[in-house]
N, C-alpha and C positions, 0 to 999 in steps of 0.2 A: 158219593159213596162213603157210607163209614165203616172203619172197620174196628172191632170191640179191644184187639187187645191195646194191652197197654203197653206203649217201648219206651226202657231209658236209653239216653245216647251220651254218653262219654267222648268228646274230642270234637272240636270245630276246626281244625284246620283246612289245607287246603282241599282234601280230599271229604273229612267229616262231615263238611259244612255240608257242599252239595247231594251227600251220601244220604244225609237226617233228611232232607230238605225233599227227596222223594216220596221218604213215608210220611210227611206232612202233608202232600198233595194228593196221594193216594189215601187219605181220611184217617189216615193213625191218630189216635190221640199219642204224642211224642211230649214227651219230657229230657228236656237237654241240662245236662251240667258240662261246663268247659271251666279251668284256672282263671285265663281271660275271660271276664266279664264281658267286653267289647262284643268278644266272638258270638254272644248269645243273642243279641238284639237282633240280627236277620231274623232266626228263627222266632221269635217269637212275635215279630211285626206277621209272620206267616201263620199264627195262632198255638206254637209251642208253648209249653210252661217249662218253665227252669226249677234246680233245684239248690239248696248251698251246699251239696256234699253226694260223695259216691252213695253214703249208705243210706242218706236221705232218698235220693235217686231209686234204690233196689226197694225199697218200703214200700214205693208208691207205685211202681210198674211190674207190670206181668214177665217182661222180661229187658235186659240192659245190653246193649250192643257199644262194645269199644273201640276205638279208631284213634290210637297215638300213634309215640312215634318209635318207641324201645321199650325195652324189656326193664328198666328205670320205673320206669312211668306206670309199666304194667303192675309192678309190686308192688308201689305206693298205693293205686286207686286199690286193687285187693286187700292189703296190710292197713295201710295208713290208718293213722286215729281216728278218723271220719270214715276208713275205707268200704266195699264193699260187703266184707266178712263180718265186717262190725254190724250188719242191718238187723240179723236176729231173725232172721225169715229162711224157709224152705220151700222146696215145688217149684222155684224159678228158674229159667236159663240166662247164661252169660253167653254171648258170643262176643270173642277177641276178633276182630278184624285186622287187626293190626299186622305189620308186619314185624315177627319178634321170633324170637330163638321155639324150636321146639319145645327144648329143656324148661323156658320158663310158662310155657303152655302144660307141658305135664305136671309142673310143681303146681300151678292153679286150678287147675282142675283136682288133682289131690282133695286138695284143702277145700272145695265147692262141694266134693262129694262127702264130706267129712259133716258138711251142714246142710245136706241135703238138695244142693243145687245143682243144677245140670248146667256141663263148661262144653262149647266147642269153639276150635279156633279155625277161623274162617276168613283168611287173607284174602286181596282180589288184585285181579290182574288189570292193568287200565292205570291210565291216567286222570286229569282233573275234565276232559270232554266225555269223556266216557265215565264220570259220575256223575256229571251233570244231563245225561242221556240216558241212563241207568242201563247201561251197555257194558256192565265190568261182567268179570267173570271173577266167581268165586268156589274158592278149592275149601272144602272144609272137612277138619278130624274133630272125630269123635263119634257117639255112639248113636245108631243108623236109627231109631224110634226118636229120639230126640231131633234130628236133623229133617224127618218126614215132616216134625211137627213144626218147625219153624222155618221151611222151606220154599211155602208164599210168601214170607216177610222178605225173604231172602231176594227173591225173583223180582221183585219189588226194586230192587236194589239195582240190580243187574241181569244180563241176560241170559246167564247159565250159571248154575249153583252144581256144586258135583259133593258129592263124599268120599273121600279118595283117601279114608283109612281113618286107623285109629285117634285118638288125641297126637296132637303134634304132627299130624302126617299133611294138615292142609300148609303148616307153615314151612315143614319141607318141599313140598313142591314148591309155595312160591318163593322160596330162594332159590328152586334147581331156575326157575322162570328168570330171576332177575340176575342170577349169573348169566344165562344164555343175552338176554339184555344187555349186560355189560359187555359183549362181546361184538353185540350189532353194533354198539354206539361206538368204542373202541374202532374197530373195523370200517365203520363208513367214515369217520373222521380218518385215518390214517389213510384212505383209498381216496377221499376229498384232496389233502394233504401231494402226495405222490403225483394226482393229475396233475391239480394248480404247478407244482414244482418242476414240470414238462408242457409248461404251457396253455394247460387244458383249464378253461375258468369254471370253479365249483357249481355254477347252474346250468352247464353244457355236459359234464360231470353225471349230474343226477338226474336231467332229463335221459339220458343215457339209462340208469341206473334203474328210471322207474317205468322203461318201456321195455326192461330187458327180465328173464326169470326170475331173477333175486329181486326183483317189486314188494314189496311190501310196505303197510299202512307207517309203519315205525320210522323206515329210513324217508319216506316221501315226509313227515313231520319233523323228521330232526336234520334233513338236508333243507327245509326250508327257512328252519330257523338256522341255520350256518350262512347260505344266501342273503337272508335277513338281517344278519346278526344283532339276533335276538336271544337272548341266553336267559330270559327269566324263569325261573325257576318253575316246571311243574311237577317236577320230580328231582330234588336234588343233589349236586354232584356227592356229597358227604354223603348224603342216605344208601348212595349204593355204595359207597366204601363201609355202612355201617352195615351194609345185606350181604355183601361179599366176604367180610371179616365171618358175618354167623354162619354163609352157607363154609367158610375154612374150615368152621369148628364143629362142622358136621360131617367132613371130611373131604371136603376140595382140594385138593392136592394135584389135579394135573395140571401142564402145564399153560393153559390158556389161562385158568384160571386163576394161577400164580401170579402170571404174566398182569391181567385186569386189578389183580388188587394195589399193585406194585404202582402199576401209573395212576388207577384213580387215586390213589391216598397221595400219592406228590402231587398229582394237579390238588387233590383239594385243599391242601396248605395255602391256595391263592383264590379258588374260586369254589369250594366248600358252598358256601349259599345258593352259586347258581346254578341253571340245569346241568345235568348230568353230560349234556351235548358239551358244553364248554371244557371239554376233555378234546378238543376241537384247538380251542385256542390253546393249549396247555404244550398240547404236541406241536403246534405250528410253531410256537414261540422259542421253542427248545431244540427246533432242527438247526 
């Protein structure tokens, strides 16, 4: 199967990689630019073409889908000397996939409408098995004619694509998503923690855990990697201290959610790089 249009894809990390690597399989013609050069060679052993620059990248595709890591990153590929806005072209969409601030979703889009581009920002729920499944779900704002339009590409992607409001509204959901996140990880670590500490061994724990109403996909994955101890990163412990600080600055103020930002930013002083779960070992090591 091919299909005609054309996507640029910005970001190969651990989530981008496998995210592009859908619409290659599903007959896109895809064009990837990543900083890391390294990053590009899967794809293109898979029949991508690369590009050396954002605004090279928008020149040459119908439309450009971004997946970093912050609102940094987001300015640079739009601003930058080489960035997006520098391409000179109109009629195309950006879709931000990223997880990043609203505010710097509504400043982007500004400035695309300013040159005639259409912006949505389109974060997804899911980890790195669930890109590589195309099992995410993805929340996206912005305006609802444009989102019909790029809505197979999307599906492509993941398993449910929704429009859940204006520009900036898919990036608030997924911060309200990944505070409620910090909250499970938080919480089945401290509930791990309190058995062990009466005796009860952490996979007697969770067998417990995942035969009783509160089961769910999230804690059966991250009590196994506690069991395991396994902490590699596939979503890590700093990212959601960087999600929790933006969903503050949107107005998280109560107290669980004081409470979550409080201990992941001290755990990530020591385990920053790794998963999110190692908020696990951070409280263990501190009773």
């Amino acid at each position: 199967m091919t299909n005609t249009i054309k996507i640029g894809w910005i970001g190969l990390g651990l989530m981008g990689n496998p995210m592009s690597l859908q619409l290659v399989k599903a007959g896109y013609p895809v064009t990837v630019y990543n900083r890391n050069k390294a990053k590009e060679a899967e794809l293109k052993e898979q029949g991508a073409s690369t590009a050396s620059t954002p605004k090279e990248l928008l020149q040459h595709t119908d439309m450009v889908i971004i997946m970093v890591t912050d609102d940094k990153a987001i300015r640079e590929i739009f601003t930058g000397e080489d960035g997006l806005l520098k391409a000179d072209v109109n009629g195309k969409v950006i879709i931000n996939m990223s997880t990043v601030s609203p505010a710097i979703s509504k400043e982007m889009a500004e400035l695309c409408k300013a040159q005639g581009l259409d912006y949505l920002d389109a974060p997804v729920s899911g980890s790195i098995k669930q890109a590589e499944t195309a099992q995410l779900v993805i929340m996206v704002g912005g305006d609802a004619e444009v989102f019909e339009k790029v809505k197979s590409v999307l599906e492509t992607i993941g398993k449910l694509a929704v429009n859940v409001g204006e520009v900036g509204a898919g990036n608030a959901a997924k911060l309200a998503i990944n505070t409620l996140l910090s909250f499970y990880t938080q919480g089945l670590a401290e509930a791990v923690i309190l058995a062990k500490n009466n005796g009860i061994e952490p996979e007697v724990l969770l067998n417990l855990i995942g035969n009783a109403a509160i089961a769910n996909p999230y804690t059966k994955i991250k009590g196994d990697a506690i069991v395991n101890d396994n902490f590699k990163a596939a979503f890590s412990l700093k990212n959601i201290v960087k999600d929790l600080k933006l969903s503050r600055d949107i107005g998280l103020t109560t107290p669980l959610g004081e409470a979550a930002l409080k201990t992941f930013e001290a755990a990530s002083k020591n385990f920053g790089d790794e998963d999110l779960i190692s908020i696990y070992k951070y409280l263990d090591s501190a009773k």
